[in-house]
PDB file of N, H, CA, C and O in Angstrom:
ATOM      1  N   UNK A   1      -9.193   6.349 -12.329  1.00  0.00           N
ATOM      2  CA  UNK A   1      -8.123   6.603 -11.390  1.00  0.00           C
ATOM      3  C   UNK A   1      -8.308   5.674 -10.203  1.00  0.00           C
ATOM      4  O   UNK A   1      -9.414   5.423  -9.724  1.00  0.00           O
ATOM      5  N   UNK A   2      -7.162   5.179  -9.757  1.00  0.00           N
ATOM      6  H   UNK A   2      -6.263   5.382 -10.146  1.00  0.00           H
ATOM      7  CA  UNK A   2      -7.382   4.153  -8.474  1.00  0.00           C
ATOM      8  C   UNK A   2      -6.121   4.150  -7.603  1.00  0.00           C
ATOM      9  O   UNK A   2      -4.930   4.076  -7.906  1.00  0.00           O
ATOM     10  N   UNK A   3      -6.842   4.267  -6.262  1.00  0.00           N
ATOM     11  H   UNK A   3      -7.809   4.327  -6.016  1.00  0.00           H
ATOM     12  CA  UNK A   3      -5.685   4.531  -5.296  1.00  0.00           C
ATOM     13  C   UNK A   3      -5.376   3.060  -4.334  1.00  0.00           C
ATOM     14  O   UNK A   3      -6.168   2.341  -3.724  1.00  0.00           O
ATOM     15  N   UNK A   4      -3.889   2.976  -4.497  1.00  0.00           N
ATOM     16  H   UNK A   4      -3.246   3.560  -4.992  1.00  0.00           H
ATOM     17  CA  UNK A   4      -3.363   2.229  -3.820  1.00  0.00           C
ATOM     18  C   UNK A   4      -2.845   2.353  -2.557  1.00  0.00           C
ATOM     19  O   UNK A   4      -1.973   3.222  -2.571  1.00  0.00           O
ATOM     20  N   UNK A   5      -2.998   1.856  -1.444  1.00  0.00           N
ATOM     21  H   UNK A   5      -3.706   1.150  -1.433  1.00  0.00           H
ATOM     22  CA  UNK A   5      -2.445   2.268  -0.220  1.00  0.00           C
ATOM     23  C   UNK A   5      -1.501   1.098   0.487  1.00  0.00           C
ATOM     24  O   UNK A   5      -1.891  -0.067   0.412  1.00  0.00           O
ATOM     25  N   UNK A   6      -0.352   1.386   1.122  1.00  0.00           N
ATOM     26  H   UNK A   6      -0.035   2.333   1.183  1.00  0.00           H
ATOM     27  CA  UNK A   6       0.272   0.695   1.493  1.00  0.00           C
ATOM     28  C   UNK A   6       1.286  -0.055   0.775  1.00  0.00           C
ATOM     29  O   UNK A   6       1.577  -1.001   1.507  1.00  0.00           O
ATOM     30  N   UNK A   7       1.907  -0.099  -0.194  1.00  0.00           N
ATOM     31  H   UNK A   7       1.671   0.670  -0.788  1.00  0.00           H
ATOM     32  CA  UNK A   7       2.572  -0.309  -1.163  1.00  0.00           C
ATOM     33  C   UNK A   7       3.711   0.157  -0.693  1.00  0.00           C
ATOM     34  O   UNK A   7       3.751   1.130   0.060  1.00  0.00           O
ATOM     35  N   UNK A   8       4.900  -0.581  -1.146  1.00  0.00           N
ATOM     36  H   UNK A   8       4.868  -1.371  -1.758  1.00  0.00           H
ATOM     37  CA  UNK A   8       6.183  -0.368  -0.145  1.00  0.00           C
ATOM     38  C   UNK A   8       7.039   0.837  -0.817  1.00  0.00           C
ATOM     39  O   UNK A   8       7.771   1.605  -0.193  1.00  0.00           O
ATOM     40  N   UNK A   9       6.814   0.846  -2.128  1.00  0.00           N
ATOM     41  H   UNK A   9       6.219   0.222  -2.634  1.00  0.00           H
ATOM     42  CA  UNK A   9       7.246   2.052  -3.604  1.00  0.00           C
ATOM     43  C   UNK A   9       6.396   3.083  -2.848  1.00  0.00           C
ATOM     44  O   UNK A   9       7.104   4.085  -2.944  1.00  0.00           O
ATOM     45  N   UNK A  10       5.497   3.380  -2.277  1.00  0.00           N
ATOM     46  H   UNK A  10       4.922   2.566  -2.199  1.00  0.00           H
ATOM     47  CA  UNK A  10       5.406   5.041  -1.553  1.00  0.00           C
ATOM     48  C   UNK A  10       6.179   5.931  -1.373  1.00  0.00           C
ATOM     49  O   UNK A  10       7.340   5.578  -1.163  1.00  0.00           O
ATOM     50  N   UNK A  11       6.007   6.790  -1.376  1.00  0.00           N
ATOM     51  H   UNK A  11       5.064   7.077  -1.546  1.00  0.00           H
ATOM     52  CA  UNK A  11       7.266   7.997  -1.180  1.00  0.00           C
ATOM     53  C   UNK A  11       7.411   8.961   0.033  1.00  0.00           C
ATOM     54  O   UNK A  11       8.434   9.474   0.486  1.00  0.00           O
ATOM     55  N   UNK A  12       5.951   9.087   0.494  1.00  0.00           N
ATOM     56  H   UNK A  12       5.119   8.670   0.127  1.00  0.00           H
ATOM     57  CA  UNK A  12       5.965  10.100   1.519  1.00  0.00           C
ATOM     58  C   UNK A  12       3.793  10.109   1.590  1.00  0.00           C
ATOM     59  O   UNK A  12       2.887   9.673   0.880  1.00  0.00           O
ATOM     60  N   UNK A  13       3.886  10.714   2.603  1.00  0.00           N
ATOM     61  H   UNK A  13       4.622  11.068   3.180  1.00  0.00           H
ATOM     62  CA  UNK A  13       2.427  10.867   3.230  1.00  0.00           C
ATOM     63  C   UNK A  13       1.300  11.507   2.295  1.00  0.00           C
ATOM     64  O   UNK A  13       1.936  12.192   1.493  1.00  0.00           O
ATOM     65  N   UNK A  14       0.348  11.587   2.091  1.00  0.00           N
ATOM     66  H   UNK A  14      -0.168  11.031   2.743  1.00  0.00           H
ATOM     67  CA  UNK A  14      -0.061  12.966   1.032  1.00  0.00           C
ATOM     68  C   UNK A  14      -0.882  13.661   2.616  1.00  0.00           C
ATOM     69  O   UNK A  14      -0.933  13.097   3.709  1.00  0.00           O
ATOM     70  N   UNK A  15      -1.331  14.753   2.317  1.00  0.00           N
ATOM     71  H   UNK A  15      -1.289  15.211   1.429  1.00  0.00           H
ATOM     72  CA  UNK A  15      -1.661  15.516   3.590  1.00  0.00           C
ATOM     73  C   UNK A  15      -3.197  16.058   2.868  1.00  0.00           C
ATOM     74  O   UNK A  15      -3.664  15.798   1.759  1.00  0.00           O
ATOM     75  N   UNK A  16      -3.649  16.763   3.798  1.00  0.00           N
ATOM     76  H   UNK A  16      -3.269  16.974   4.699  1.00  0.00           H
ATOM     77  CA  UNK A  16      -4.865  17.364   3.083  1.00  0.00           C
ATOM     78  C   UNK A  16      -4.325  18.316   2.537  1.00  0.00           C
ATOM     79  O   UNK A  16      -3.241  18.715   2.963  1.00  0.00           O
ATOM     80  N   UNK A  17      -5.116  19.085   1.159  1.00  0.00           N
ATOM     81  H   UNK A  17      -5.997  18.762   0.813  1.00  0.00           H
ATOM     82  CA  UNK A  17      -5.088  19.957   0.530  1.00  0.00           C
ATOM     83  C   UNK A  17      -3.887  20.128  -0.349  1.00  0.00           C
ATOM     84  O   UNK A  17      -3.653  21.213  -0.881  1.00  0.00           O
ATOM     85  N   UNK A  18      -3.061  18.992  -0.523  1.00  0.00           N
ATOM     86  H   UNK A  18      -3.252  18.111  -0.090  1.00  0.00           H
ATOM     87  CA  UNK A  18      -2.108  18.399  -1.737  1.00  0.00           C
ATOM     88  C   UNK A  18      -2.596  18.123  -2.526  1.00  0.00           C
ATOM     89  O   UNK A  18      -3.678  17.538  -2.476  1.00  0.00           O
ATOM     90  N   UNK A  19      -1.892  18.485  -3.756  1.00  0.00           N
ATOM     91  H   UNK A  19      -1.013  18.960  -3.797  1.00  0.00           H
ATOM     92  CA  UNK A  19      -2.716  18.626  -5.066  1.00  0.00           C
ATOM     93  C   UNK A  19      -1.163  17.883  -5.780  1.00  0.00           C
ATOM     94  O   UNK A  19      -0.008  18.283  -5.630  1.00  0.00           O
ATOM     95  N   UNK A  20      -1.745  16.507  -6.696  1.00  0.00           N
ATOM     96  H   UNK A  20      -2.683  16.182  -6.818  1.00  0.00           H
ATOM     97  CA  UNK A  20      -1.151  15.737  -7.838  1.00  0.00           C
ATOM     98  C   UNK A  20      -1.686  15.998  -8.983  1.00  0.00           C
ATOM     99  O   UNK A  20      -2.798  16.486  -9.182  1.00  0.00           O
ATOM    100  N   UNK A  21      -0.678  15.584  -9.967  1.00  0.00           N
ATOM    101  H   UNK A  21       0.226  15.188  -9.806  1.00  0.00           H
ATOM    102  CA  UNK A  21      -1.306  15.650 -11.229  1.00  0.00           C
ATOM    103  C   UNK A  21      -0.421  14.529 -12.110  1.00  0.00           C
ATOM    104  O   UNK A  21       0.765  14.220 -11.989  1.00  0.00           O
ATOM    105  N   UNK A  22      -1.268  14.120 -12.886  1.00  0.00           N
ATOM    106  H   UNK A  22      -2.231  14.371 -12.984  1.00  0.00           H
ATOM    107  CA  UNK A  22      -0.805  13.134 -13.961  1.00  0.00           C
ATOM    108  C   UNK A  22       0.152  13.250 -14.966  1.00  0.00           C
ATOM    109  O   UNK A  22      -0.236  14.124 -15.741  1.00  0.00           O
ATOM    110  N   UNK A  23       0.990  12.883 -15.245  1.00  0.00           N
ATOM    111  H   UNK A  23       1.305  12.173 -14.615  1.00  0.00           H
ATOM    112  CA  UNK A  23       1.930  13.580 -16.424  1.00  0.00           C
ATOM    113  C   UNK A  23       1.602  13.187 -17.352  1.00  0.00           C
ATOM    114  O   UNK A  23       1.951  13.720 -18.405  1.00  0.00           O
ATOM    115  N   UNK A  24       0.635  11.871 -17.317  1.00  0.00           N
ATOM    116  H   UNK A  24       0.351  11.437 -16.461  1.00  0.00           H
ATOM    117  CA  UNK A  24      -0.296  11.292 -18.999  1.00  0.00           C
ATOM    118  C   UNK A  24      -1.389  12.158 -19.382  1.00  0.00           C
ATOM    119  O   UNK A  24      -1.278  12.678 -20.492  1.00  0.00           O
ATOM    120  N   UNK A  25      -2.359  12.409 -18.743  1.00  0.00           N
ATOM    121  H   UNK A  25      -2.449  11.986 -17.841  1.00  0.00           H
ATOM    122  CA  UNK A  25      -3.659  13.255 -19.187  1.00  0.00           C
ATOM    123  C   UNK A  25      -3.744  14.613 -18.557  1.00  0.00           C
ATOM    124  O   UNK A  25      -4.226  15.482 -19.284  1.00  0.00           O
ATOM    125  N   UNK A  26      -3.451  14.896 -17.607  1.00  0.00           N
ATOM    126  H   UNK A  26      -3.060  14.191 -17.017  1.00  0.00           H
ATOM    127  CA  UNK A  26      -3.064  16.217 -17.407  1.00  0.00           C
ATOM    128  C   UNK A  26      -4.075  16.380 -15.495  1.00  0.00           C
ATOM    129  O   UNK A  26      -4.123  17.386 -14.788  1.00  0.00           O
ATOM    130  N   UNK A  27      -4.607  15.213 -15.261  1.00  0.00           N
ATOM    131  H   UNK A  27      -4.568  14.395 -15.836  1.00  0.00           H
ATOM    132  CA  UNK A  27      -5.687  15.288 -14.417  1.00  0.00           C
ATOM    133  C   UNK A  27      -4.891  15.665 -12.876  1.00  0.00           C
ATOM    134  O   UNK A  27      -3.947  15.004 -12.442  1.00  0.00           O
ATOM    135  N   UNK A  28      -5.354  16.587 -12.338  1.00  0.00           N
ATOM    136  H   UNK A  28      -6.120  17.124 -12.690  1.00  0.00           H
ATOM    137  CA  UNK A  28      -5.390  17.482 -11.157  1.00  0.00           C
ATOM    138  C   UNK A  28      -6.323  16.879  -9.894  1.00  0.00           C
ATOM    139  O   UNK A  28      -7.433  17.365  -9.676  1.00  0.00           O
ATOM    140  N   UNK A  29      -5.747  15.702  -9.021  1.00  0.00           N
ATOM    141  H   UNK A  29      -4.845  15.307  -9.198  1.00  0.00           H
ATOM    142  CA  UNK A  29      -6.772  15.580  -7.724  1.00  0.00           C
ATOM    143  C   UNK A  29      -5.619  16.839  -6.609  1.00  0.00           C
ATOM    144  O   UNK A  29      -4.411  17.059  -6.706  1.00  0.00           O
ATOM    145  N   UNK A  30      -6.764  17.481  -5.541  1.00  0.00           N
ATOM    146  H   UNK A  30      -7.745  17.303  -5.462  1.00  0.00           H
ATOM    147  CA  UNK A  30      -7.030  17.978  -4.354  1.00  0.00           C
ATOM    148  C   UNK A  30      -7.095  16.666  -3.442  1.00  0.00           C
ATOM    149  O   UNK A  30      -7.976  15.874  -3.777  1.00  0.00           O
ATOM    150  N   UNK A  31      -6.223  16.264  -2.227  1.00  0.00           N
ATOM    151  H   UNK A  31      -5.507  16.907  -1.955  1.00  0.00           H
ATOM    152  CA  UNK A  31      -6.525  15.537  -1.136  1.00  0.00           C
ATOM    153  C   UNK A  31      -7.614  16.411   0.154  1.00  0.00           C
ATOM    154  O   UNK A  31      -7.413  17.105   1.150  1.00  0.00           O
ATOM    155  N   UNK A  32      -8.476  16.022  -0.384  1.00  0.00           N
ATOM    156  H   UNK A  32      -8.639  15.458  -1.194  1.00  0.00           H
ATOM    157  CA  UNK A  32      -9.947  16.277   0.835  1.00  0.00           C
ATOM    158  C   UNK A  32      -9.709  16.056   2.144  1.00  0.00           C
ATOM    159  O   UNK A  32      -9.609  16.846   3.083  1.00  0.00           O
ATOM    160  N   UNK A  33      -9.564  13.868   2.036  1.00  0.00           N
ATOM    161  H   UNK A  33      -9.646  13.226   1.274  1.00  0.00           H
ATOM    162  CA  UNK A  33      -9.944  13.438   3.585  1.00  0.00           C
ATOM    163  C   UNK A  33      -8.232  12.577   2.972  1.00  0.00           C
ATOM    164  O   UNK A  33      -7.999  12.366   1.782  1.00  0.00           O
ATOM    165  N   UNK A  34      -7.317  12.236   4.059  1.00  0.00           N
ATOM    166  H   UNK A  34      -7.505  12.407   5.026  1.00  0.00           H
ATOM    167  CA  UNK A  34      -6.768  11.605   4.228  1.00  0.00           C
ATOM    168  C   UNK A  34      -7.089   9.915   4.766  1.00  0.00           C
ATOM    169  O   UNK A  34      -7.545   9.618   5.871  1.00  0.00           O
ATOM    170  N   UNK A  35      -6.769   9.086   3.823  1.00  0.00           N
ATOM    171  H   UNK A  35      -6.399   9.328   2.926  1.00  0.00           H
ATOM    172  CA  UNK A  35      -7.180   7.939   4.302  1.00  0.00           C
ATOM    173  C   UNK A  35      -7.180   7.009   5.788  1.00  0.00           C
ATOM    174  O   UNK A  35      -7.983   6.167   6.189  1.00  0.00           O
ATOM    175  N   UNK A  36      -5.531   7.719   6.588  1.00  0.00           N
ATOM    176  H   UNK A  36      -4.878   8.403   6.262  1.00  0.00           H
ATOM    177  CA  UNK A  36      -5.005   7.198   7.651  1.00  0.00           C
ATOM    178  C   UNK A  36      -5.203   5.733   7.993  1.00  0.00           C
ATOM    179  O   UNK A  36      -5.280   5.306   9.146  1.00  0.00           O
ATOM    180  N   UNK A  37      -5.272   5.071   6.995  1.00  0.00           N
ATOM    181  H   UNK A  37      -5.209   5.417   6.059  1.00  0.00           H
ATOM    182  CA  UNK A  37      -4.872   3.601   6.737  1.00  0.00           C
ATOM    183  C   UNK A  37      -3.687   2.972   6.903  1.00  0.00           C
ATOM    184  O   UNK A  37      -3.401   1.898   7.432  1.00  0.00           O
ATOM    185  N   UNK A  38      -2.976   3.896   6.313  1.00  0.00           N
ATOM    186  H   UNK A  38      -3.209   4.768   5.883  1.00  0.00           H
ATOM    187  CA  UNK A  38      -1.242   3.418   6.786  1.00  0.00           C
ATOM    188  C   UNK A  38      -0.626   4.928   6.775  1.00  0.00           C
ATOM    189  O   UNK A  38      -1.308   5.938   6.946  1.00  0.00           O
ATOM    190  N   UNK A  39       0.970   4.907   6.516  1.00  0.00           N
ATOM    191  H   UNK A  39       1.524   4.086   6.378  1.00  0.00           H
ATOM    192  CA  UNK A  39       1.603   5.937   6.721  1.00  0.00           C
ATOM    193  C   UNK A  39       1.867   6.714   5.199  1.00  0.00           C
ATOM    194  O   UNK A  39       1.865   7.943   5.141  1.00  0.00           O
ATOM    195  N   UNK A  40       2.047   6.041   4.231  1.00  0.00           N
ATOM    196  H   UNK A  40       2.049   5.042   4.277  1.00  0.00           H
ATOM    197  CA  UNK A  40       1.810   6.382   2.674  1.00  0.00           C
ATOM    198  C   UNK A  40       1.006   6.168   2.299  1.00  0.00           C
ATOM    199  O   UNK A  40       0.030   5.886   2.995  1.00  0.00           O
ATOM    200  N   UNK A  41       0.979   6.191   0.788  1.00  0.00           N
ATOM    201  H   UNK A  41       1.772   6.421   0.223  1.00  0.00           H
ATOM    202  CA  UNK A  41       0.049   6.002  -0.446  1.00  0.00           C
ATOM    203  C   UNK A  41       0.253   6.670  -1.688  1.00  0.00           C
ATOM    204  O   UNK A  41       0.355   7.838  -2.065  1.00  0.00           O
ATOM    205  N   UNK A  42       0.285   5.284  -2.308  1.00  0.00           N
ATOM    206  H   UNK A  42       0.202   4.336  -2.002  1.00  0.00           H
ATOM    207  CA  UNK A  42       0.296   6.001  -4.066  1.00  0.00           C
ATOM    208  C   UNK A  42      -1.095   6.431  -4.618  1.00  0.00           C
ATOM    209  O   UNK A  42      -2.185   5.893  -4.424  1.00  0.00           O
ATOM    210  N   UNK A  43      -0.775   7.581  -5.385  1.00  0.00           N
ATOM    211  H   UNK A  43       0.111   8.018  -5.542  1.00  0.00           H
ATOM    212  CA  UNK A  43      -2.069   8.185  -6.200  1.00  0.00           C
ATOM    213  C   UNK A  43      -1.921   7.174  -7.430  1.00  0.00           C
ATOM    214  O   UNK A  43      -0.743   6.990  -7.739  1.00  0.00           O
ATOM    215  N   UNK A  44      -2.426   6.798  -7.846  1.00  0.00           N
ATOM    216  H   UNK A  44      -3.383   6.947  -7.595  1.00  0.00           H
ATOM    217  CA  UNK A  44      -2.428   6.234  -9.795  1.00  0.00           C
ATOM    218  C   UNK A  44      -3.153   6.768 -10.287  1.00  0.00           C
ATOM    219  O   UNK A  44      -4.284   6.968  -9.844  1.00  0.00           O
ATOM    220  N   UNK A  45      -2.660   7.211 -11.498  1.00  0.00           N
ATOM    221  H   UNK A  45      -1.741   7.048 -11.858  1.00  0.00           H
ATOM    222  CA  UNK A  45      -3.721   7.456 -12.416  1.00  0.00           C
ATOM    223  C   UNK A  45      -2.955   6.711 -13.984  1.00  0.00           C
ATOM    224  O   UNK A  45      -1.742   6.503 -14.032  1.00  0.00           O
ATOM    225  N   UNK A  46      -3.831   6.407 -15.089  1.00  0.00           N
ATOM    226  H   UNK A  46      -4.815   6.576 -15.049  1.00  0.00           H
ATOM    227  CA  UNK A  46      -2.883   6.080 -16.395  1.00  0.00           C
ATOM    228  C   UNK A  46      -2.095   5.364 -15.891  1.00  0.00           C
ATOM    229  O   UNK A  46      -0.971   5.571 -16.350  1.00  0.00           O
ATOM    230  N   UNK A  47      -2.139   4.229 -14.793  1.00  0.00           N
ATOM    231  H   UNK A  47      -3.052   4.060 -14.420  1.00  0.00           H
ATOM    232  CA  UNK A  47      -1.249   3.309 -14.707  1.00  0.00           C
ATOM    233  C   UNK A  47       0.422   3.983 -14.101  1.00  0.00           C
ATOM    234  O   UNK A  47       1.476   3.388 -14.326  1.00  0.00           O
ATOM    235  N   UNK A  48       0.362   4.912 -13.556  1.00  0.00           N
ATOM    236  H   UNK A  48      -0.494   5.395 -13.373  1.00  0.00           H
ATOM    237  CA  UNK A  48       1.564   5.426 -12.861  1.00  0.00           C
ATOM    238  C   UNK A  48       0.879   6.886 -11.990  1.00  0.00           C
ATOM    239  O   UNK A  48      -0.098   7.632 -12.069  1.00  0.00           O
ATOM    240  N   UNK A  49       2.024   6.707 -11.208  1.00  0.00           N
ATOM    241  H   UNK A  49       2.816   6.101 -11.144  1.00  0.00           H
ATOM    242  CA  UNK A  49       2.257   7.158  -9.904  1.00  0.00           C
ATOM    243  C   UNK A  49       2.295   8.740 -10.096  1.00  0.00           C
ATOM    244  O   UNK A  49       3.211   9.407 -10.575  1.00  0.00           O
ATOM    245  N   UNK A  50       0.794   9.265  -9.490  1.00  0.00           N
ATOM    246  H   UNK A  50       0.049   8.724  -9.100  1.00  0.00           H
ATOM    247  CA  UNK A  50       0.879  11.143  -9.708  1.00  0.00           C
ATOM    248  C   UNK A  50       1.940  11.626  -9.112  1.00  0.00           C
ATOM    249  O   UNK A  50       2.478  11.059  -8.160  1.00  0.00           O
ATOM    250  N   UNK A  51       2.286  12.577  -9.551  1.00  0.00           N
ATOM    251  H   UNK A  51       1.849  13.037 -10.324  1.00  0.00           H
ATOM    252  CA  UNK A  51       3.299  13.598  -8.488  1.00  0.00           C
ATOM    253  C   UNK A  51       2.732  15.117  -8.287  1.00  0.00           C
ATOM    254  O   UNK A  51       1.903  15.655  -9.021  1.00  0.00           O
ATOM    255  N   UNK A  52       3.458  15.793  -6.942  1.00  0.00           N
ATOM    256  H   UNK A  52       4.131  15.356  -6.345  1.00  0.00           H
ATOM    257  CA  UNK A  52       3.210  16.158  -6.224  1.00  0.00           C
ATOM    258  C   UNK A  52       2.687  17.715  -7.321  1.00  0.00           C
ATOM    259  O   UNK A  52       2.986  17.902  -8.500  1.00  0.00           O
ATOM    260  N   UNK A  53       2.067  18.382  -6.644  1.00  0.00           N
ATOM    261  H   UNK A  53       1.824  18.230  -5.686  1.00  0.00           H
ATOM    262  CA  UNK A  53       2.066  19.736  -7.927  1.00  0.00           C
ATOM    263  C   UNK A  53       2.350  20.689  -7.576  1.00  0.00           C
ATOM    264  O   UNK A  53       1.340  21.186  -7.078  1.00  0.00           O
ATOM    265  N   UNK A  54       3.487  21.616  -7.470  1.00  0.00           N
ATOM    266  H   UNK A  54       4.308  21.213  -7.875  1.00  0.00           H
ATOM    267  CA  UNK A  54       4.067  22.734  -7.035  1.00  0.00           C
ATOM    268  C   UNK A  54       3.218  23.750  -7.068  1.00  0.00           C
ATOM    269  O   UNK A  54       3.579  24.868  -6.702  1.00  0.00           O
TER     270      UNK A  54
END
């Protein structure tokens, strides 16, 4: 899994304690520490972009 930051395709902030998941393997990250590098960031995992997990 590898995170990209700053990428203009971002969507919105992730915050602490947001939870993504992969729609390829099924994998579940928790946001711990927020990077505060920029104002977005894409999660990747499997080569595409996690989404958010209700």
């Amino acid at each position: 899994m590898a995170k990209r930051c700053g990428t203009k395709k971002a969507t919105k902030t992730a915050k602490k304690g947001s939870r993504y998941t992969c729609d390829a393997c099924g994998l579940v990250v928790t946001v711990d520490n927020v990077c505060g590098c920029v104002d977005t960031c894409d999660i990747i995992c499997c080569g595409y972009e996690m989404k958010p997990k209700k």
